[in-house]
TORKOL-4160 file (C-alpha; in steps of 0.2 Angstrom, whole numbers, padded with zeros to 4 digits, m for minus):
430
<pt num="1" X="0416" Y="m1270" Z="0276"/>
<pt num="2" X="0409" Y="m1272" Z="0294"/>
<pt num="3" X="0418" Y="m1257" Z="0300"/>
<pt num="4" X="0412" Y="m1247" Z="0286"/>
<pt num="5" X="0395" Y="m1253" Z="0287"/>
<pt num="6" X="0396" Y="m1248" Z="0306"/>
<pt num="7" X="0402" Y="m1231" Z="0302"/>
<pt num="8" X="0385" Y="m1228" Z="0288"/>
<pt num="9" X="0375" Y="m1232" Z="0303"/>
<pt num="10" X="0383" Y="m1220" Z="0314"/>
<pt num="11" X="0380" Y="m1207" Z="0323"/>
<pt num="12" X="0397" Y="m1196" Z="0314"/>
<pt num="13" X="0391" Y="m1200" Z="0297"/>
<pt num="14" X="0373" Y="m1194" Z="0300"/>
<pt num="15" X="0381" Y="m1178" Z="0305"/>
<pt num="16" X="0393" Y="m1175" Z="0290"/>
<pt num="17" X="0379" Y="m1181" Z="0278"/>
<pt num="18" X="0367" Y="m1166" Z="0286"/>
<pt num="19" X="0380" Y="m1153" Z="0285"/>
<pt num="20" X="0382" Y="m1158" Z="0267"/>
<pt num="21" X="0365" Y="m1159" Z="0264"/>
<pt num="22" X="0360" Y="m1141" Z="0272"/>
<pt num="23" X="0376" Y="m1134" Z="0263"/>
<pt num="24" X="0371" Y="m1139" Z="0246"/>
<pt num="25" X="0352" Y="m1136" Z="0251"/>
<pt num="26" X="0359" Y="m1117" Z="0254"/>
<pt num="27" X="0368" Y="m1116" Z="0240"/>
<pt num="28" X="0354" Y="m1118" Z="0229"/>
<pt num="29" X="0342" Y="m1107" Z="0240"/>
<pt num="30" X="0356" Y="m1094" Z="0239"/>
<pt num="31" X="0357" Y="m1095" Z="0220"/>
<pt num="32" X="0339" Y="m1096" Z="0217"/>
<pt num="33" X="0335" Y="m1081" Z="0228"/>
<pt num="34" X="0347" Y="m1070" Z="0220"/>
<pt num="35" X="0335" Y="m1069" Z="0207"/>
<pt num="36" X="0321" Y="m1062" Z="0214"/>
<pt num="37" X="0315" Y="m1046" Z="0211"/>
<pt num="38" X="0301" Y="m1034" Z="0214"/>
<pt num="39" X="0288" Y="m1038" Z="0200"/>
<pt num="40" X="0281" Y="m1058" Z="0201"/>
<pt num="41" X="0278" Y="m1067" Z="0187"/>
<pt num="42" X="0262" Y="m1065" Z="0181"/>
<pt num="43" X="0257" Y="m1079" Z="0171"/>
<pt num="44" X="0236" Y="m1080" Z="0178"/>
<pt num="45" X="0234" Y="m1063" Z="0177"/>
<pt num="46" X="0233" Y="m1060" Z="0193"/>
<pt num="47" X="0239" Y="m1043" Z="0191"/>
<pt num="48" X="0224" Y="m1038" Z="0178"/>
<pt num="49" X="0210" Y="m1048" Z="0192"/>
<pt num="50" X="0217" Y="m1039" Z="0206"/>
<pt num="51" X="0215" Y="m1020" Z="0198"/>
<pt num="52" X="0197" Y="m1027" Z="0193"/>
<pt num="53" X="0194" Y="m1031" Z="0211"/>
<pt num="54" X="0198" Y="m1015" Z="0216"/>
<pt num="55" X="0187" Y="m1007" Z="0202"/>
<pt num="56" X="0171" Y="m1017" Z="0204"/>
<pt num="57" X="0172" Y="m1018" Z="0222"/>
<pt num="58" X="0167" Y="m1034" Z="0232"/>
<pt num="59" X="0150" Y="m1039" Z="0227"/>
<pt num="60" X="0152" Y="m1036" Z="0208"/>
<pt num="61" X="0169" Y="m1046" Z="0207"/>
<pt num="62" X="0159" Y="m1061" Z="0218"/>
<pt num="63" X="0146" Y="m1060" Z="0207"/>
<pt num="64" X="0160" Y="m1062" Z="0191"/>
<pt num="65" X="0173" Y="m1073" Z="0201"/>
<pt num="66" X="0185" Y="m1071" Z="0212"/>
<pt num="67" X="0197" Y="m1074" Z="0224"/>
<pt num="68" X="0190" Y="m1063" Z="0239"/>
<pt num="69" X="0198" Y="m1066" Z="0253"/>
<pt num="70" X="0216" Y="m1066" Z="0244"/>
<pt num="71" X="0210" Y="m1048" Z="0237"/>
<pt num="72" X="0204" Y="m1040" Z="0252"/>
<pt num="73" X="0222" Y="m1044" Z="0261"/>
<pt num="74" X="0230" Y="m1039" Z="0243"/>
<pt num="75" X="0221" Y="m1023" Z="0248"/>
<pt num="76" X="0226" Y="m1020" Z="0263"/>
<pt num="77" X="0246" Y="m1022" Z="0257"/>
<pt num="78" X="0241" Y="m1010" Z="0243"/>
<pt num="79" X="0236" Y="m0997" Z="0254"/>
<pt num="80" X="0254" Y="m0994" Z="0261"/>
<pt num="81" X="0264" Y="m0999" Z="0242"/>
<pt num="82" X="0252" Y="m0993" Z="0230"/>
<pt num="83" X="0259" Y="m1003" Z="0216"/>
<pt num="84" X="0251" Y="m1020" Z="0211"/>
<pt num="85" X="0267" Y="m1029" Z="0208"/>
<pt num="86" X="0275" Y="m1025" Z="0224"/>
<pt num="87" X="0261" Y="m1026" Z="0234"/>
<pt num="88" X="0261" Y="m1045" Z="0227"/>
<pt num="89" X="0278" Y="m1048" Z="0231"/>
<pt num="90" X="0277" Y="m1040" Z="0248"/>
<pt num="91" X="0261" Y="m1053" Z="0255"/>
<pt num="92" X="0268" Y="m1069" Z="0246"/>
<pt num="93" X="0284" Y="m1063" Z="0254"/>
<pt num="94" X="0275" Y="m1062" Z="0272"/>
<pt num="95" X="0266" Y="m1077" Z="0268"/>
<pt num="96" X="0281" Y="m1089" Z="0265"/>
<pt num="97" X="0287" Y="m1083" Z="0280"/>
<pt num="98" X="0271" Y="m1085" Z="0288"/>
<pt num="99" X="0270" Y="m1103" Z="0279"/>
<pt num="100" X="0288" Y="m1107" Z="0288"/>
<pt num="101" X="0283" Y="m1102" Z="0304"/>
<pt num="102" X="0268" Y="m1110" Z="0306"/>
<pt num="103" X="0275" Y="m1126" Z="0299"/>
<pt num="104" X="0288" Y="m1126" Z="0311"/>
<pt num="105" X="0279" Y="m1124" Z="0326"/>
<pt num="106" X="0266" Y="m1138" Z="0320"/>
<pt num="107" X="0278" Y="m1150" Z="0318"/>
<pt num="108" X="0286" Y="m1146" Z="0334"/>
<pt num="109" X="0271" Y="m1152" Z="0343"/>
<pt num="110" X="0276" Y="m1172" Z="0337"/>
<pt num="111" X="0292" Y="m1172" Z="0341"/>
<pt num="112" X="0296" Y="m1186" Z="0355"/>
<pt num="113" X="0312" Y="m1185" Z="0367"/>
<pt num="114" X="0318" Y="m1201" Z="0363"/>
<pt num="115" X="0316" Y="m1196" Z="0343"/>
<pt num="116" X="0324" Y="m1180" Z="0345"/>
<pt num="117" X="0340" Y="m1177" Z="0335"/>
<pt num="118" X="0330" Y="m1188" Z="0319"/>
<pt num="119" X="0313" Y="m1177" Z="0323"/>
<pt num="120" X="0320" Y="m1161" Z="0320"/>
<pt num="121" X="0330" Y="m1169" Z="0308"/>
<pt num="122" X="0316" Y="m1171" Z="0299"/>
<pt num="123" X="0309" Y="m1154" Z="0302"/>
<pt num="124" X="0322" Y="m1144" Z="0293"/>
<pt num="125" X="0322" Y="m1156" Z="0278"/>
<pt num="126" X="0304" Y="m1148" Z="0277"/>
<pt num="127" X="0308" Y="m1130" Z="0282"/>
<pt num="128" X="0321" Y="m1132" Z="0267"/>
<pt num="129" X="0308" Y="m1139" Z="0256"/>
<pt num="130" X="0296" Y="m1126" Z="0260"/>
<pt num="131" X="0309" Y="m1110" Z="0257"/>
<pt num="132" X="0313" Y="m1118" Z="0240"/>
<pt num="133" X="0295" Y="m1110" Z="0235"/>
<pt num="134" X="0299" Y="m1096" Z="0231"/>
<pt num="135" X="0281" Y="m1091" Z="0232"/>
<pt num="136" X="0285" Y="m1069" Z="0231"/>
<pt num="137" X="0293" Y="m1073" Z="0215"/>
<pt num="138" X="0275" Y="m1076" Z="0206"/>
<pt num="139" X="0258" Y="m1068" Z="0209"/>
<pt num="140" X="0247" Y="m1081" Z="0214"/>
<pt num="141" X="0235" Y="m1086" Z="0229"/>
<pt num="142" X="0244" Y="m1106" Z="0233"/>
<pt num="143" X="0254" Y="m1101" Z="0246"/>
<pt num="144" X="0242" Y="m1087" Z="0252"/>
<pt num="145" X="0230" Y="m1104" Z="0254"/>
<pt num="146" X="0242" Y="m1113" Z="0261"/>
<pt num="147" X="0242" Y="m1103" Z="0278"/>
<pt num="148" X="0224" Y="m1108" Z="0278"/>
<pt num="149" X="0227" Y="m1126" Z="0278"/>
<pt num="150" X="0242" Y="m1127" Z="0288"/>
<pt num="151" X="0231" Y="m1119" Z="0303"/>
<pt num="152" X="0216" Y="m1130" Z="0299"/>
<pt num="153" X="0226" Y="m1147" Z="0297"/>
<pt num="154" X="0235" Y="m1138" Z="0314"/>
<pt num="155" X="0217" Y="m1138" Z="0323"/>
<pt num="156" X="0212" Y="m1157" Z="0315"/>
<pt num="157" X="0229" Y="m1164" Z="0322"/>
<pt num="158" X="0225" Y="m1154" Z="0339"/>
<pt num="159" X="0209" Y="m1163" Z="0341"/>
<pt num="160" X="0208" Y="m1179" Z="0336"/>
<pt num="161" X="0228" Y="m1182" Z="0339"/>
<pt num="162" X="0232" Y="m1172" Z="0354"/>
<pt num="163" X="0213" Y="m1173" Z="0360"/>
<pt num="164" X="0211" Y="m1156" Z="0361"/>
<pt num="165" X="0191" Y="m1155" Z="0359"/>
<pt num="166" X="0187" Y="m1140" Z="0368"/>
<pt num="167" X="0170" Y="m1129" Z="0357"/>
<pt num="168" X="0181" Y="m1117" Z="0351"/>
<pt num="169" X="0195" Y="m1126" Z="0342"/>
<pt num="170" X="0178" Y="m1134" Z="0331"/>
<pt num="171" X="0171" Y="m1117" Z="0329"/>
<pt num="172" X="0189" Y="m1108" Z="0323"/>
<pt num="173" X="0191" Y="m1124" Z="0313"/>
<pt num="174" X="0173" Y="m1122" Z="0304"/>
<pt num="175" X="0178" Y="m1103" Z="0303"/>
<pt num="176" X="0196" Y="m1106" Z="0290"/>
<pt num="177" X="0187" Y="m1122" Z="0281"/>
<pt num="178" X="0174" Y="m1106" Z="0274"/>
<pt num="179" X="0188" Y="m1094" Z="0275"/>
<pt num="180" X="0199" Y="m1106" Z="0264"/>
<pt num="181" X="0185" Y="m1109" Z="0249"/>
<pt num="182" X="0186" Y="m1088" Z="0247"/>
<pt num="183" X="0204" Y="m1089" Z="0239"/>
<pt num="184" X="0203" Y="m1105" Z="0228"/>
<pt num="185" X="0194" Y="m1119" Z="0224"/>
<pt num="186" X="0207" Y="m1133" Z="0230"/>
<pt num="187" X="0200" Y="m1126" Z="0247"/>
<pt num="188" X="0186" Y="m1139" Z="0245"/>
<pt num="189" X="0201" Y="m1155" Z="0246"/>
<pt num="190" X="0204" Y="m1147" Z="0261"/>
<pt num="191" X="0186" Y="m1148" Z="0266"/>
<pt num="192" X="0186" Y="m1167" Z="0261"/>
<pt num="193" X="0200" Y="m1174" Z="0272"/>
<pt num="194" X="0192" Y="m1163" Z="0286"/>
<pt num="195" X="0178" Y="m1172" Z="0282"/>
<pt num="196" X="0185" Y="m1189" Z="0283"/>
<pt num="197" X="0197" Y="m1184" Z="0296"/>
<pt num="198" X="0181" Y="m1182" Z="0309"/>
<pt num="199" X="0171" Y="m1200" Z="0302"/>
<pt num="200" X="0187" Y="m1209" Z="0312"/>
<pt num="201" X="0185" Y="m1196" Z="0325"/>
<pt num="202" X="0166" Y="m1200" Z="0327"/>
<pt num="203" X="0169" Y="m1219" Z="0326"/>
<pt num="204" X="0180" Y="m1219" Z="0340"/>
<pt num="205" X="0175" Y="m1234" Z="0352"/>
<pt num="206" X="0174" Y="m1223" Z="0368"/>
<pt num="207" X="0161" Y="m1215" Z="0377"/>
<pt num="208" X="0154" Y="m1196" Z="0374"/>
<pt num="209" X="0149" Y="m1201" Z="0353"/>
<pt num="210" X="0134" Y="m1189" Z="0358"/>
<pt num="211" X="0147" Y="m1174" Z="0364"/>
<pt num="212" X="0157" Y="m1176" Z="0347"/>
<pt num="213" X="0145" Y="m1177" Z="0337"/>
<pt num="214" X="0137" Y="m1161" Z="0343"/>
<pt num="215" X="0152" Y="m1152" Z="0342"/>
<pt num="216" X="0156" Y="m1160" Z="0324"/>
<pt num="217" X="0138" Y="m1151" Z="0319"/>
<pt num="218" X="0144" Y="m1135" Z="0326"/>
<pt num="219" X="0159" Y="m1136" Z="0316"/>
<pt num="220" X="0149" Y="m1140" Z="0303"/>
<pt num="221" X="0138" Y="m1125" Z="0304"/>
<pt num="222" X="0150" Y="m1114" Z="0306"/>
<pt num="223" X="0158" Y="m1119" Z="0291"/>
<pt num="224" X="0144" Y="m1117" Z="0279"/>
<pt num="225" X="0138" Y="m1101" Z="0288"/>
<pt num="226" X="0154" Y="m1094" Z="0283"/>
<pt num="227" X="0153" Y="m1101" Z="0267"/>
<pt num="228" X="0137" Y="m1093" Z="0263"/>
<pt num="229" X="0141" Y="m1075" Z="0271"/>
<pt num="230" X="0158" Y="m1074" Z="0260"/>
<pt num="231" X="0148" Y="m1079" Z="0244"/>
<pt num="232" X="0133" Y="m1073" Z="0246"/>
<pt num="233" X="0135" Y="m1062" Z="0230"/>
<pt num="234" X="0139" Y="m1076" Z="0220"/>
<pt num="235" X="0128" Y="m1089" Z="0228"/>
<pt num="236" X="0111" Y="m1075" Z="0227"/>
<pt num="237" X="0114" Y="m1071" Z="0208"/>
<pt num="238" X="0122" Y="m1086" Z="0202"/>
<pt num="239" X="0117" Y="m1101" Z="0213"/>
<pt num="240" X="0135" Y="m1105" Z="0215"/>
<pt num="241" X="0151" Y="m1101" Z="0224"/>
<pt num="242" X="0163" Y="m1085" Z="0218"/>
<pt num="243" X="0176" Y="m1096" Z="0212"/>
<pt num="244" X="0187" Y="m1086" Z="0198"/>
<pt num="245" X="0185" Y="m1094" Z="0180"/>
<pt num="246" X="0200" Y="m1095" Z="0173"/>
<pt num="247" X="0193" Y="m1099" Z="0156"/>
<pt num="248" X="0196" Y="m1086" Z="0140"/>
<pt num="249" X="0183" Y="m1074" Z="0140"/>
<pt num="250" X="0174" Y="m1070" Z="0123"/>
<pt num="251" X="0180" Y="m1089" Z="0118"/>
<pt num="252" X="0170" Y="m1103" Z="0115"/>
<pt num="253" X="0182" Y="m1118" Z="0118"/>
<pt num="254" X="0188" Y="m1119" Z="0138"/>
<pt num="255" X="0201" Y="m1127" Z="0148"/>
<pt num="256" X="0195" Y="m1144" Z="0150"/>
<pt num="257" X="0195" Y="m1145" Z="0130"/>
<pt num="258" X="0213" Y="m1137" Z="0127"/>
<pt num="259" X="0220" Y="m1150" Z="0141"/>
<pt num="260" X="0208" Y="m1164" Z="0132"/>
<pt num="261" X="0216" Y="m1161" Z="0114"/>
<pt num="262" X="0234" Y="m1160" Z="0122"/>
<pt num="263" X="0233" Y="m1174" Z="0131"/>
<pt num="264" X="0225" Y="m1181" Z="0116"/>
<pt num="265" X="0240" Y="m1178" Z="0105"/>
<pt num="266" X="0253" Y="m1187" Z="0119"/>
<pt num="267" X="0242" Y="m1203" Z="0119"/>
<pt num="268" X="0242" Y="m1202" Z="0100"/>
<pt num="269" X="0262" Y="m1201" Z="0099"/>
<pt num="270" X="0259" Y="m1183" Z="0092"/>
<pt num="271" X="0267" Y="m1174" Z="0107"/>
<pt num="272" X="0281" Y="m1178" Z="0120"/>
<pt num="273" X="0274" Y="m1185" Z="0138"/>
<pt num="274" X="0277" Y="m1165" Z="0145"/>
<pt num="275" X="0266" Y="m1151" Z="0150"/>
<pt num="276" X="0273" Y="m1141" Z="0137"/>
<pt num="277" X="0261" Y="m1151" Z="0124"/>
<pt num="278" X="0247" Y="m1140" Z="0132"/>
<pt num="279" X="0255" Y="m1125" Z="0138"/>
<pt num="280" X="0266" Y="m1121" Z="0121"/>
<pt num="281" X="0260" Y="m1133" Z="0109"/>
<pt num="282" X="0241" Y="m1133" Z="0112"/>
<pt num="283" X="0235" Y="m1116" Z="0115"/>
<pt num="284" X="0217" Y="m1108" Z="0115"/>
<pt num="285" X="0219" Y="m1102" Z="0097"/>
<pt num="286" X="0223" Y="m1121" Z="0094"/>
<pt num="287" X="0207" Y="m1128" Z="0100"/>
<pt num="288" X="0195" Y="m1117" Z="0093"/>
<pt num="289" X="0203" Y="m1116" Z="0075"/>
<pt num="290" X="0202" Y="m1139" Z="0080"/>
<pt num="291" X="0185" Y="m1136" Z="0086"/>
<pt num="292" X="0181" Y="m1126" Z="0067"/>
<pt num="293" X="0187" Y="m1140" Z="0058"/>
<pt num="294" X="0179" Y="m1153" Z="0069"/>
<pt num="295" X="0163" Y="m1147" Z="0073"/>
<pt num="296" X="0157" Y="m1140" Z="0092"/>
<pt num="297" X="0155" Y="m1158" Z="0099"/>
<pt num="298" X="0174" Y="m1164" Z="0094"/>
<pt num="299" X="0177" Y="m1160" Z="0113"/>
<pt num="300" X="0171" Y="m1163" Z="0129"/>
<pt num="301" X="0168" Y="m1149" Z="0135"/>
<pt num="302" X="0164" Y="m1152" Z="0155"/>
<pt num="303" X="0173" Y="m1168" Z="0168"/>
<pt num="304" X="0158" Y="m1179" Z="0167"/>
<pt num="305" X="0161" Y="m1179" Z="0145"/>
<pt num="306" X="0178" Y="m1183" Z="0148"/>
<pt num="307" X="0174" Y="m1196" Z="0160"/>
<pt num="308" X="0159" Y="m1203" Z="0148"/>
<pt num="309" X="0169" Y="m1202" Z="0131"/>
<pt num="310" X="0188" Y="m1209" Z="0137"/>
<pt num="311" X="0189" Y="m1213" Z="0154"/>
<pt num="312" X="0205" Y="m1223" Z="0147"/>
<pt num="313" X="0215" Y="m1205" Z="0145"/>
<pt num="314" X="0208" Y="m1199" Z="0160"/>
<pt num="315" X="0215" Y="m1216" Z="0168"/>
<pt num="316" X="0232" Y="m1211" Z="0161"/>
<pt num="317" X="0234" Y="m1193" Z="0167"/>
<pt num="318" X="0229" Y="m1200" Z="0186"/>
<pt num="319" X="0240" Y="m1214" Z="0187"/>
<pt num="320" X="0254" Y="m1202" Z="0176"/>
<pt num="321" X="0252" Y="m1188" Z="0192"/>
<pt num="322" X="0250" Y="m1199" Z="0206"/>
<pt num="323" X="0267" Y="m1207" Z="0199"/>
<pt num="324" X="0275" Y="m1188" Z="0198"/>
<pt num="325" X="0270" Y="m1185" Z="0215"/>
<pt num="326" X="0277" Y="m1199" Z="0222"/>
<pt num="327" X="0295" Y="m1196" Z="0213"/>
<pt num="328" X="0294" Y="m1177" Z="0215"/>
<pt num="329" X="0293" Y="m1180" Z="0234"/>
<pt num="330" X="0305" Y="m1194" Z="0236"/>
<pt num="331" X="0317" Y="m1178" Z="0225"/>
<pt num="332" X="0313" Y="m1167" Z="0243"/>
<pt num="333" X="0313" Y="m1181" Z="0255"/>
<pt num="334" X="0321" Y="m1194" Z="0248"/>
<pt num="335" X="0317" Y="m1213" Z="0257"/>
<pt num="336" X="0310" Y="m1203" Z="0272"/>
<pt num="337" X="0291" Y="m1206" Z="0265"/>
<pt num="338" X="0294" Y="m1222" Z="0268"/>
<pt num="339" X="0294" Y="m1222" Z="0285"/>
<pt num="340" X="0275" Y="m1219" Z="0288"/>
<pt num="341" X="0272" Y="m1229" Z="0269"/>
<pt num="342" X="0279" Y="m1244" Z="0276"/>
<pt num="343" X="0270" Y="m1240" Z="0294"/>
<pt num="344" X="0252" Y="m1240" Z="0284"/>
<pt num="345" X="0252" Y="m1256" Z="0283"/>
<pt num="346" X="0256" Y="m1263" Z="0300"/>
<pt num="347" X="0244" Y="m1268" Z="0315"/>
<pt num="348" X="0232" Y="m1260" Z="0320"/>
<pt num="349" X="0225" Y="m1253" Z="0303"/>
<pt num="350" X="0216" Y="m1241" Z="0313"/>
<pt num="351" X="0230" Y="m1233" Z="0320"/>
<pt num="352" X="0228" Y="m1215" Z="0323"/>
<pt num="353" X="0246" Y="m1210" Z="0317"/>
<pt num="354" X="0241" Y="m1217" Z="0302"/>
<pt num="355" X="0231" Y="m1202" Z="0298"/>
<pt num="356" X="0242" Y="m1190" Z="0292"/>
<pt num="357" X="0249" Y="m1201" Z="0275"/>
<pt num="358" X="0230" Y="m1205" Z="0273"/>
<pt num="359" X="0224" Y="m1189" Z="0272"/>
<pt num="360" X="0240" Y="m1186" Z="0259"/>
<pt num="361" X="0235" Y="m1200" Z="0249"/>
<pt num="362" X="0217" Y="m1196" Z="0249"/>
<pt num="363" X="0223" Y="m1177" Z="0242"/>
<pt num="364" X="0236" Y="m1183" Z="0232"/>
<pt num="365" X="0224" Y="m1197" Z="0222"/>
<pt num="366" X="0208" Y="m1182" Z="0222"/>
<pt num="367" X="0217" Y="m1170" Z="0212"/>
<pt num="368" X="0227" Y="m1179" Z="0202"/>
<pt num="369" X="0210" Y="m1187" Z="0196"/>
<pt num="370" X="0200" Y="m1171" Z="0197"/>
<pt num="371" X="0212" Y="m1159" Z="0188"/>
<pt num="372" X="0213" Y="m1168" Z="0172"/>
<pt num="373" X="0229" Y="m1160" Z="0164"/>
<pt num="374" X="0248" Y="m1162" Z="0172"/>
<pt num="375" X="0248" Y="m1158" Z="0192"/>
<pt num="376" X="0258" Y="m1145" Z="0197"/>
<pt num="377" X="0267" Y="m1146" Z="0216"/>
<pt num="378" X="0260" Y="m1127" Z="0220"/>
<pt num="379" X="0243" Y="m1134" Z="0224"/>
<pt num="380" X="0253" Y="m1147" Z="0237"/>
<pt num="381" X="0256" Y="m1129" Z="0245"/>
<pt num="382" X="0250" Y="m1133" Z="0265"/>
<pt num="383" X="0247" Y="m1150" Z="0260"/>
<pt num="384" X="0262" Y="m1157" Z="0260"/>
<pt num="385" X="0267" Y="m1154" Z="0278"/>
<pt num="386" X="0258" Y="m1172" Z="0281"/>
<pt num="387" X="0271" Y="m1179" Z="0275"/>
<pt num="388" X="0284" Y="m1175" Z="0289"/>
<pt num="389" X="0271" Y="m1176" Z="0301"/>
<pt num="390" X="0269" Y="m1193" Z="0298"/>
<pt num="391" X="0287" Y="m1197" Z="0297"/>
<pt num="392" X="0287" Y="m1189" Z="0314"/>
<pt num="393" X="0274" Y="m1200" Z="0322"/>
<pt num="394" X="0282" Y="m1214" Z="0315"/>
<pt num="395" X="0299" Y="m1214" Z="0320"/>
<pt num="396" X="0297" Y="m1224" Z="0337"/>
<pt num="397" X="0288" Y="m1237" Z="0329"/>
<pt num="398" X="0301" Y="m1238" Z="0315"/>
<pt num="399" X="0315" Y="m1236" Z="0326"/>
<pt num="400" X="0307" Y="m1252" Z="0337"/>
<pt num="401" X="0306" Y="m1262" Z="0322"/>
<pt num="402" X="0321" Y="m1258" Z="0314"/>
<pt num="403" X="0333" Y="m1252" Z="0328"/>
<pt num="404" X="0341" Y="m1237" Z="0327"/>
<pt num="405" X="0357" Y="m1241" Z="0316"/>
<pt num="406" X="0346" Y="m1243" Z="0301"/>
<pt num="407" X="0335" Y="m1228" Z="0303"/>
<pt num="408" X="0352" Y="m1219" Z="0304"/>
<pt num="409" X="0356" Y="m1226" Z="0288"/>
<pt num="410" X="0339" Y="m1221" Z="0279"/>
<pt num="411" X="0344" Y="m1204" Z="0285"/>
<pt num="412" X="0360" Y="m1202" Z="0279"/>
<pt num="413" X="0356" Y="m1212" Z="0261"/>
<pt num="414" X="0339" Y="m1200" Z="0262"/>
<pt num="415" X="0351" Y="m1183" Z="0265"/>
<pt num="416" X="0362" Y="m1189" Z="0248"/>
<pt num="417" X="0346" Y="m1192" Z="0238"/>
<pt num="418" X="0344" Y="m1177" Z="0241"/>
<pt num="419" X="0359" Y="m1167" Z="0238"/>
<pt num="420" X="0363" Y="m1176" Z="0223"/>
<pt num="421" X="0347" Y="m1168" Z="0217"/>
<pt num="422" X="0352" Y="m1153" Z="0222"/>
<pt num="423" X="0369" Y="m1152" Z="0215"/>
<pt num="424" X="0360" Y="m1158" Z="0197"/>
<pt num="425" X="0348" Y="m1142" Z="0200"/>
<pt num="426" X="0365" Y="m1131" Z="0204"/>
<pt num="427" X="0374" Y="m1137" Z="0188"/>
<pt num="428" X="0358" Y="m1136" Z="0177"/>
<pt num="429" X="0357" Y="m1117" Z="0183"/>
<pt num="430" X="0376" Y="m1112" Z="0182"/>
């Protein structure tokens, strides 16, 4: 038993368990990529919002709602294909590439010599993860976002981790935080763990508070300057920013109430605990003949109602997606995210490699409150590279406190986690 529990640990059986695991990993990539074509899925409508982009031109479609900056590089695509499906599948194509790149060379920046073989390691089960998207084979602006965010997380990192503070990484910073909130609305979580990011970067006990402060403010500025020149349309004829409605148009019911009334039906033991109970089962014909019946005020019809009238279901579906996103990325990363999990709760509670799992958690709890309705791990898109760089800027310490044999052994039992998952999604699709 000894010698087999020597040989888990070892450095041999690490390397047979990642061949394995990158084996069945290509497997499945190769399997799932052989089905891709050259029209996206097209499930928002992306297709119909695009062409009425290009008819109303930028100010009217700000004005209605949009997603600006995605459009205006749809655009420039469109120029050379001239067909709105591939000119979809050609920039989520490039920006899955550009996701994997600059994911990559982020994480690369925390890997330590001493950490080597287990950092980059640990960088491939996220480059893995990350082609498993998939993000050409639908239309939609999550992974064209997610660019955004992995260059801004890239610049928060730089500064308050690698103490980078020269003017200019604040002011590109300020810059993709406004750029960021023309594609999508999640681009304000993004502004929030910014914004929390830099409160432990102004409460640092050194000298020079004044000097970050200032250039906190520029960032700041140039942020909401940005913000206000890309929605200026919006924000001059409706008071608000351009963000696309995704509601039914000439309907009175929204989505808030068709996700209330499903969810409502799963509390009630009238659907199964799936999304399918609001996407098939409970659909906008559904709540407005329910709305008939009931009267206008059956539903709430806005966040605060929902939080006033049952904050019990809204409860549920939090702690329901915070659960899902914890087991959906133990499915990618197996016990890895314990690493920097266990680490948040060692001394010093300040500790700036901390950060990263904070930020996660502070995204992760955020949108599965605000959403109200089954998360969906396209919105993790950029996100989730926190998660690997906080394994990465934990493994010393881990390593320290549990030597190196056992970290080993997490890997390995990590890698065929994984794989099994994988071989389940290979038999499911063959």
């Amino acid at each position: 038993m000894r010698n087999l529990y020597a040989w888990i640990c070892s450095k041999n059986a690490l390397k047979v368990m990642s061949l394995l695991f990158v084996l069945v990993w290509a497997i499945l990539l190769v399997i799932n990529y052989s089905k891709a074509t050259l029209t996206p899925g097209n499930n928002d409508d992306y297709f119909g919002h695009f062409e009425e982009y290009k008819t109303l031109g930028f100010y009217e479609a700000s004005i209605k709602g949009t997603s600006a900056v995605y459009n205006i590089a749809l655009s420039v695509v469109d120029t050379i294909t001239n067909d709105t499906p591939t000119t979809f599948f050609a920039l989520n194509l490039m920006v899955l590439l550009l996701l994997v790149w600059i994911g990559l060379s982020f994480l690369r920046k925390y890997v330590e010599q001493k950490d080597q073989p287990l950092s980059t390691l640990t960088i491939i089960v996220f480059g893995l993860a990350l082609l498993d998207l998939r993000s050409f084979m639908k239309a939609s602006n999550d992974s064209f976002l997610g660019v955004f965010v992995l260059l801004s997380l890239f610049l928060v990192f730089r500064i308050l981790i690698k103490r980078k503070e020269q003017g200019y990484n604040f002011v590109i910073l300020g810059f993709l935080l406004g750029l960021s909130t023309g594609i999508r609305a999640t681009a304000l979580f993004l502004i929030l763990m910014t914004g929390v990011a830099f409160i432990t970067y102004l409460l640092r006990k050194e000298e020079g508070i004044l000097l970050r402060f200032k250039k906190t403010i520029l960032l700041g500025i140039i942020m909401v300057l940005t913000i206000a020149a890309l929605h200026y349309p919006s924000l001059s004829q409706n008071g608000s920013l351009s963000f696309r409605d995704k509601n039914p148009v000439n309907s009175e019911v929204n989505w808030i109430q068709r996700n209330y009334l499903g969810l409502k039906k799963i509390q009630q033991g009238k659907e199964k605990l799936n999304r399918a109970a609001i996407w098939q089962n409970t659909k906008f014909e559904v709540v407005e003949v329910y709305v008939k019946e009931h009267g206008p005020d059956s539903l709430p019809k806005s966040y605060g109602e929902v939080l006033q009238r049952d904050p019990w279901l809204l409860t549920q579906i939090t702690a329901y997606n915070i659960g899902f996103v914890f087991l959906r990325f133990i499915r990618f990363y197996g016990l890895l995210i314990f690493i920097p999990l266990l680490y948040l709760f060692r001394r010093p509670l300040k500790d700036k490699k901390k950060l990263p799992l904070v930020l996660f958690a502070i995204f992760t709890m955020a949108i599965s409150t605000v959403c109200f309705t089954f998360i969906e791990m396209r919105w993790f898109i950029g996100f989730e590279i926190l998660v690997p760089l906080g394994i990465l800027l934990t493994l010393s310490k881990t390593q320290e406190k549990i030597g190196i044999e056992r970290l080993r052994l997490l890997f390995s039992l990590s890698f065929l986690v994984v794989t099994l998952f994988n071989i389940k999604s290979i038999l499911a699709i063959i």
